[in-house]
C-alpha positions in Angstrom: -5.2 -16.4 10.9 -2.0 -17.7 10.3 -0.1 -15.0 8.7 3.5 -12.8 10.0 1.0 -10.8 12.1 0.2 -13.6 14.7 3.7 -15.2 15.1 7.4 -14.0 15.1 6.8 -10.5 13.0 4.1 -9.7 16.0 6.3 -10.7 18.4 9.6 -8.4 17.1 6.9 -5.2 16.9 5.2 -6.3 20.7 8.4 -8.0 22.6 11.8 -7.1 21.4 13.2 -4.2 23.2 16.3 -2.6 20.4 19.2 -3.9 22.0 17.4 -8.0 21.8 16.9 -6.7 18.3 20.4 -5.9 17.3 21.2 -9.6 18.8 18.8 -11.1 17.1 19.6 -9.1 13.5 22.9 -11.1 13.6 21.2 -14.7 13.9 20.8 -16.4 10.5 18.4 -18.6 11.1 16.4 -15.7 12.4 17.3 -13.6 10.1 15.6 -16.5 7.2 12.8 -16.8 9.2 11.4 -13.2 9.4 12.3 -12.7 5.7 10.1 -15.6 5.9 7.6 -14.4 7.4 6.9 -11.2 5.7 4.3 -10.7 2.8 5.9 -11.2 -0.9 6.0 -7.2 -1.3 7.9 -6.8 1.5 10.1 -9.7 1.2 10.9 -8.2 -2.3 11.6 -5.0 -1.1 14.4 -6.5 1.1 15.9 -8.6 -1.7 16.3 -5.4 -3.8 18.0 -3.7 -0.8 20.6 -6.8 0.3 21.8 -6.4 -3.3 22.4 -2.9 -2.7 25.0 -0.7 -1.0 22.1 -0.2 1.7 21.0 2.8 0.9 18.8 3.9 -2.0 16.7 7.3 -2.3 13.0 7.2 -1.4 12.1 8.9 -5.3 13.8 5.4 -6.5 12.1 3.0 -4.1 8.5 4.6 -5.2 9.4 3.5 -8.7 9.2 -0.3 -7.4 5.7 -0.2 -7.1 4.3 1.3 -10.7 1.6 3.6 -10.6 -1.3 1.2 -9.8 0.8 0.0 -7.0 1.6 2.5 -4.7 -0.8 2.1 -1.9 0.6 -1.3 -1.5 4.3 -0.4 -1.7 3.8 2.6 0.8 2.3 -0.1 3.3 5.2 -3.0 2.6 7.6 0.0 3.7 5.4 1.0 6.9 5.6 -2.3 7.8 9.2 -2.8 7.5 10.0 0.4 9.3 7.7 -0.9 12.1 10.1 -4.1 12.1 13.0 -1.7 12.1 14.0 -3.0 9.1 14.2 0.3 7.2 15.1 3.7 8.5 14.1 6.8 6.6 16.5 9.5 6.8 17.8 12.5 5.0 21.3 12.4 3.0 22.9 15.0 1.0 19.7 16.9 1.1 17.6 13.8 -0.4 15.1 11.7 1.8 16.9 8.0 1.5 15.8 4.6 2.9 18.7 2.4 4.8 18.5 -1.2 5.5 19.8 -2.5 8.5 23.2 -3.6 8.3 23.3 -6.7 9.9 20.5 -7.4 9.1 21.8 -7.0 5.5 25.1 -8.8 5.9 23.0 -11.9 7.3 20.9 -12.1 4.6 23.5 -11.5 1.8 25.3 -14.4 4.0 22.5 -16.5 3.9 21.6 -16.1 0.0 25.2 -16.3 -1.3 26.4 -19.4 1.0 23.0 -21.3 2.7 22.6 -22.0 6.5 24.9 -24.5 7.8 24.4 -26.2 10.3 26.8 -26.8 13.2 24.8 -28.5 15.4 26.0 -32.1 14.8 29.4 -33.2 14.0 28.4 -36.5 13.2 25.2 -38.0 11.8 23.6 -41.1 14.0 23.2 -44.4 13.4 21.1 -45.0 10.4 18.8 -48.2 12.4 18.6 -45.0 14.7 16.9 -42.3 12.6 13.0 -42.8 12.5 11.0 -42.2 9.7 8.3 -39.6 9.1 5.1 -41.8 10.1 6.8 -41.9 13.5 7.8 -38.2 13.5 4.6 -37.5 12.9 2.7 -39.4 15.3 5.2 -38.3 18.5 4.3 -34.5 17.4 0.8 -35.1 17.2 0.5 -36.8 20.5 2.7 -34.2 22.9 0.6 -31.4 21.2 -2.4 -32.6 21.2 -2.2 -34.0 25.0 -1.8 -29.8 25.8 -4.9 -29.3 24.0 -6.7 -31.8 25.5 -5.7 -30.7 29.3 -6.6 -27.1 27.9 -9.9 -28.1 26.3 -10.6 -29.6 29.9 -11.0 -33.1 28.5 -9.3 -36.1 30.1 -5.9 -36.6 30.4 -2.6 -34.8 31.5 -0.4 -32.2 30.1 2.4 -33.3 27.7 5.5 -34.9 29.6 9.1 -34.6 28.5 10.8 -37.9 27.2 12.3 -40.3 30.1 15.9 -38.8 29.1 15.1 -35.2 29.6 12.4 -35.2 32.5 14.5 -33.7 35.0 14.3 -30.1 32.9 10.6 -30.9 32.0 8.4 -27.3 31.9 5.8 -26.1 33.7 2.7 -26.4 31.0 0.2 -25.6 32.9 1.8 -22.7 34.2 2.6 -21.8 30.8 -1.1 -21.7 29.6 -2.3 -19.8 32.7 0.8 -17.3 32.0 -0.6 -17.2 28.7 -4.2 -15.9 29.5 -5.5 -19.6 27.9 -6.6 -20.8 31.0 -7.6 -19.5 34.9 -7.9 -20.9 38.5 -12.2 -21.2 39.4 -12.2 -19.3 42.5 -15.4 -21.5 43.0 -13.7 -25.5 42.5 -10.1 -24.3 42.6 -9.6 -26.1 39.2 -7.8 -24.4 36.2 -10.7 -24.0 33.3 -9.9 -22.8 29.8 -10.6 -19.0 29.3 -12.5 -16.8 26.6 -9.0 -16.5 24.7 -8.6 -20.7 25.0 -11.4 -21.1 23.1 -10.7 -18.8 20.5 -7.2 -20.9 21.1 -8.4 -23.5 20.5 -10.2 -23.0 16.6 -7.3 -21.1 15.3 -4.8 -22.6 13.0 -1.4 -24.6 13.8 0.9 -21.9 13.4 -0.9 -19.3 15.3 -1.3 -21.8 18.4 2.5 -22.7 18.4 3.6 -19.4 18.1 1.2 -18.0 21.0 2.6 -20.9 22.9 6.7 -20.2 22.0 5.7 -16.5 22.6 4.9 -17.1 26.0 7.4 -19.6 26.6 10.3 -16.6 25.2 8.8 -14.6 27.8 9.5 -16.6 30.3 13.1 -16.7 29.4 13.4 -12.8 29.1 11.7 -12.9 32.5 14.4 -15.3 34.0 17.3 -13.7 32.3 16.1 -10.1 33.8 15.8 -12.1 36.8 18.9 -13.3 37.3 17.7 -16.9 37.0 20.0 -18.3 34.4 17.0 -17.2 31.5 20.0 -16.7 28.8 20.0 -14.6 25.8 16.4 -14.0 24.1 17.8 -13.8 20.8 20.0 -16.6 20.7 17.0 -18.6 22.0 14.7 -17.1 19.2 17.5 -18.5 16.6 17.6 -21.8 18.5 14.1 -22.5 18.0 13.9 -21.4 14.1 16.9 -23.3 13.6 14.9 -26.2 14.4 12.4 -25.6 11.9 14.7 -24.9 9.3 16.5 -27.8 9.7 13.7 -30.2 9.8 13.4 -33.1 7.9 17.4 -33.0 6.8 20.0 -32.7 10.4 19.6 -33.4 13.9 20.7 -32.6 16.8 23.4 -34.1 19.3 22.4 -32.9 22.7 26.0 -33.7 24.0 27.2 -31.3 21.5 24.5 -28.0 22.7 25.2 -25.6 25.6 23.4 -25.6 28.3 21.2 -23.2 27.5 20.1 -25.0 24.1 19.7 -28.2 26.0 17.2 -26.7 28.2 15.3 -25.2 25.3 15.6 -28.4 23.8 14.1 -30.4 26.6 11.2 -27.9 26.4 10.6 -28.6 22.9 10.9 -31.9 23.3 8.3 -31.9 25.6 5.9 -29.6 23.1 6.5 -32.1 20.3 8.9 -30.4 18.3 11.8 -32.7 18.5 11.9 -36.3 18.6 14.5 -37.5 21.2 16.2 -41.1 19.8 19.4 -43.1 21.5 21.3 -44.2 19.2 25.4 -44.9 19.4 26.3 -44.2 22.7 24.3 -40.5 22.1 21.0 -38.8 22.1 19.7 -37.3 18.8 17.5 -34.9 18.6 14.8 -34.8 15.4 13.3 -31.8 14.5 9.1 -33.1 13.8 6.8 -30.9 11.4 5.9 -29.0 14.4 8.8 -27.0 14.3 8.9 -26.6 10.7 5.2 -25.3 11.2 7.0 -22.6 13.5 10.0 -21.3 11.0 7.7 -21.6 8.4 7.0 -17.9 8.5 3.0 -16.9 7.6 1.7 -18.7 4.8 4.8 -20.5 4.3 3.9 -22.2 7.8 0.3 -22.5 7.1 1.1 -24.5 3.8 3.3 -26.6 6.1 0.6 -27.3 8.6 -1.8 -27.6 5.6 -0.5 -31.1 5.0 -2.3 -32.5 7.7 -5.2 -34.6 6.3 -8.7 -33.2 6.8 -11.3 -34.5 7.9 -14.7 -32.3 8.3 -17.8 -32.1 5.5 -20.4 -30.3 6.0 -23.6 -30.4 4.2 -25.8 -27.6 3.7 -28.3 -28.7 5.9 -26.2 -28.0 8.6 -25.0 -31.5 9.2 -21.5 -32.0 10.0 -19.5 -35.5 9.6 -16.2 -35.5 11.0 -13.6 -38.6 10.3 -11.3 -39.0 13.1 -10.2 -40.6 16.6 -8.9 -37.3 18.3 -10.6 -36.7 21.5 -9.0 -33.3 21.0 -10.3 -33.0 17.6 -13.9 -33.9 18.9 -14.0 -31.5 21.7 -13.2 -28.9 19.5 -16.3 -29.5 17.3 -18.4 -29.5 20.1 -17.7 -26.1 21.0 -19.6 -25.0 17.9 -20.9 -28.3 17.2 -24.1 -30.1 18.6 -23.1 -33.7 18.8 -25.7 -36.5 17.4 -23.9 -39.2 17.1 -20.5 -40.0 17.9 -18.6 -43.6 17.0 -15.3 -44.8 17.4 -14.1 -43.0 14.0 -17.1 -40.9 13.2 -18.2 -37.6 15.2 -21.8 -36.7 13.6 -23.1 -33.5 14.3 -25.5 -30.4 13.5 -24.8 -26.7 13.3 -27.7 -24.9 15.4 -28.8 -21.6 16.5 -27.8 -23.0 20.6 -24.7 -24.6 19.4 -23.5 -21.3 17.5 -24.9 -18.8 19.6 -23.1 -20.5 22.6 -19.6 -20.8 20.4 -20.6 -17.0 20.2 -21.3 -15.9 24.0 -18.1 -17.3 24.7 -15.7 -15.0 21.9 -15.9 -17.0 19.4 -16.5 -15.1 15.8 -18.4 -16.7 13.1 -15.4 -16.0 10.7 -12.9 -18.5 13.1 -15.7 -21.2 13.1 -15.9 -21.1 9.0 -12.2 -20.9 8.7 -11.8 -23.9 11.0 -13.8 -25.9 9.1 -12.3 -24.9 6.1 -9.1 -25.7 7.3 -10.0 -29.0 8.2 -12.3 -29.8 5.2 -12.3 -33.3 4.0 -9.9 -34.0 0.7 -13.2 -34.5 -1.2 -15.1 -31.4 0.5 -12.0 -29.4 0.1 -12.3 -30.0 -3.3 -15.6 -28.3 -3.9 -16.7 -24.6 -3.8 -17.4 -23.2 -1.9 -15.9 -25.9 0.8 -18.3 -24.7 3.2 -21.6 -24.5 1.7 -22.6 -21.1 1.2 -26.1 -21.4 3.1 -24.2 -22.6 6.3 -21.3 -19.6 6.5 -24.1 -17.3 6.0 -26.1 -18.1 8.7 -23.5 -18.9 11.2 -22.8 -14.9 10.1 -26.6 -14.1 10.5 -26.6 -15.6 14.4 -23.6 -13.4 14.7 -25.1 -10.1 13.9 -28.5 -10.7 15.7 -26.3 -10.7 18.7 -25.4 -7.3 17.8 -28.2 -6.0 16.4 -29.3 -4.6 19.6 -27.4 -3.1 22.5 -28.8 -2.2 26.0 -27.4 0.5 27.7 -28.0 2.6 30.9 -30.1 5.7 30.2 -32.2 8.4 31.6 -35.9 9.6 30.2 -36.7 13.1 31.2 -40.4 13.9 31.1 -43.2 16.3 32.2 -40.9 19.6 31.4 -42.5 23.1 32.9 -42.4 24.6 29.3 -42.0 24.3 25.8 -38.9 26.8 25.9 -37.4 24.4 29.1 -37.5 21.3 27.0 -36.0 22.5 23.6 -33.0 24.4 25.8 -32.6 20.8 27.1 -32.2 19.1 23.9 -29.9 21.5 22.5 -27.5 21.2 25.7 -28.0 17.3 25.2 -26.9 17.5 21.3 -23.9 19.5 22.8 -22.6 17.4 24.6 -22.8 14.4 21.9 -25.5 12.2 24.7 -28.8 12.5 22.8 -30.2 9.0 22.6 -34.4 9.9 22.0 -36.7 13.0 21.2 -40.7 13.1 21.3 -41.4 16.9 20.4 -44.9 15.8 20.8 -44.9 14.3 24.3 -41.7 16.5 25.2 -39.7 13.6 26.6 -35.8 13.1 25.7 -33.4 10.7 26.9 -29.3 10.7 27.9 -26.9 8.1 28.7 -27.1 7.3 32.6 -23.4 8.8 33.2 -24.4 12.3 32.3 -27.7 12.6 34.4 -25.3 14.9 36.8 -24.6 17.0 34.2 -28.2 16.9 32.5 -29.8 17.9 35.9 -27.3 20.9 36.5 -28.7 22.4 33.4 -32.7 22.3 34.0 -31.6 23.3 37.2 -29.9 26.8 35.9 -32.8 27.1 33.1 -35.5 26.7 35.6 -34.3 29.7 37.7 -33.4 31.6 34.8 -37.2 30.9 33.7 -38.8 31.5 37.1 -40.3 28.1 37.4 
């Protein structure tokens, strides 16, 4: 799941109206991350063209692909004309494709001189910085306290830092905003939704990014608002900056405007920077969150890859999971029947109740394999398949006996006058695309409930055209 179509490529097709695109084309941090974020074809395809005059004929362009490899090119360009990337137009008689031009000038920019960050004048106080075990732990807590609220396990939502609580946001408003979670008109109490759950099992860079699209919809909602939302693509360049930056410059927040301190408060809060005092200033540190976020596709599912695993399963359906995440644990049990559980150890098995119930509630037998192969254990990761072969197979099998069947309203017609009444009403039911059942012998058809108006209509007419 965590490819360009689920983060910032979806949200440019879904969310960007043309003049946010223009703005956003000149940001080059943006500008990185959708190259990013596009599939190697396509990312090629717009190396070729920055190195260009920006415009090169369709004939030459079709030669980039070879002649085994045209299906693939013709979809690489379909999909950066969708991005409005590439325009197709006619020239001096020839069909031509043109790259964007600031978008091209950005990324000749960006390949010729690097990003460079202006951010921070200065760099803090070296006792100030903290190192990578701490980074990591402060991003792993904030995110995994909004999973745990959404899960509907114990806890509270993530809360910003003591220095930036007075521009904290509204998470739970976020996720209900979001479709991840809804008020019981029953208890009154927000519960997770059909989409949290699926939420829930998909990968680290497809959560963030359905969490920072709702949270840039907010913005563009405020700025059409009037209520100080600020510019959607600087915003979108703020937040891939971050990423982009990680691990190698921070932040001053005296030195942001007001509009970046309030994103960066926000982020804070969601665990992708790491807030630290140090000189007389506050620092901001970008955590592996954020990188997750710029990484673009499988460049930010290799970053969020890192994490350690910690699921085997065995192919008698046994599942052993090594960790201390509530968050972590009340994920398995969606899909997961819990046996034992220990301080460090969550044993479980995969049954038909356990998966049939992951099922019921959207859940698809491919997203409970891939998350535990995402999660697999170093030494289970090591193995193939990771997940034993007899296991994904019969998580599909429960899958398809849901399916197998479908119930749907219908009406039987029975006990027809005559031989030449019933065949005129199977032919007017094969005309109009409703026959569902025949019995020549018993003379007994059936139609789809909704067309019983139109079905009755009919024998009606023949009847009196018959004299019966």
């Amino acid at each position: 799941m965590a490819d360009g179509s689920s983060g910032l490529v979806a949200f440019i097709t879904s969310g960007i109206t043309p003049l946010q695109l223009e703005r956003l084309f000149v940001q080059p941090y943006a500008v990185v991350a959708i190259l990013r974020s596009l599939p190697p074809l396509a990312r090629h395809i717009l190396l070729r063209f920055s190195c260009t005059g920006g415009t090169v004929s369709t004939a030459t362009v079709s030669t980039w692909g070879g002649s085994d490899g045209q299906g693939k090119l013709a979809a690489a360009l379909e999909e950066l004309e969708a991005l409005r990337l590439l325009i197709q137009a006619a020239c001096k008689g020839q069909a031509v494709y043109t790259i964007h031009a600031s978008f091209q000038a950005q990324l000749r920019h960006a390949m010729c001189s690097g990003l460079l960050a202006g951010h921070a004048a200065t760099l803090p106080p070296r006792a100030s910085v903290p190192d990578a075990g701490i980074l990591a732990a402060y991003a792993r807590q904030q995110w995994e306290a909004l999973l745990l609220y959404l899960v509907g396990g114990e806890g509270t939502t993530p809360v910003a830092p003591p220095e930036l609580q007075a521009a904290s946001i509204d998470i739970r408003g976020l996720l209900v905003a979001a479709g991840l979670m809804a008020k019981d008109e029953r208890t009154q109490r927000q519960s997770i939704t059909q989409r949290g759950f699926q939420f829930l099992l998909a990968d680290l860079y497809s959560q963030l990014w359905g969490v920072v699209r709702q949270y840039l919809s907010g913005l563009e909602a405020q700025a059409s608002d009037g209520a100080g939302g600020g510019d959607l693509a600087v915003a979108i360049n703020f937040l891939l900056c971050l990423g982009l930056q990680e691990g190698c410059n921070v932040m001053c927040h005296g030195q942001l405007g007001d509009a970046e301190k309030a994103i960066a408060a926000h982020m804070c809060q969601l665990g992708l920077l790491l807030p630290v005092a140090g000189g007389g200033e506050l620092w901001l540190h970008p955590t592996r969150l954020a990188a997750v976020l710029a990484g673009g596709g499988r460049g930010g599912e290799a970053v969020a890859a890192q994490e350690d695993g910690y699921v085997i399963v065995e192919s008698n359906f046994r599942v052993y999971a090594y960790t201390t995440s509530a968050v972590q644990v009340a994920v398995l049990r969606v899909f997961v029947r819990c046996d034992v559980l220990l301080p460090n150890l969550f044993v479980g098995t995969i049954t038909r109740d356990s998966a049939t119930s992951a099922l019921g509630l959207g859940i698809t037998s491919e997203q409970m394999v891939a998350f535990l192969r995402q999660h697999a254990h170093p030494r289970a990761a090591a193995r193939v398949p990771t997940v034993p072969s007899v296991v994904a197979d019969q998580i599909r099998l429960w899958q398809q006996e849901l399916t197998r069947l479908q119930m749907h309203s219908a009406m039987l017609y029975d006990k027809f006058e005559s031989q030449e009444l019933y065949i005129g009403a199977v032919e007017h039911a094969r005309q109009l695309g409703a026959l569902l059942f025949r019995c020549d012998k018993r003379m007994q058809l059936a139609v789809p409930a909704a067309l019983h108006g139109a079905m009755r209509t009919h024998l009606q007419e023949r009847k009196r055209a018959l004299g019966l």
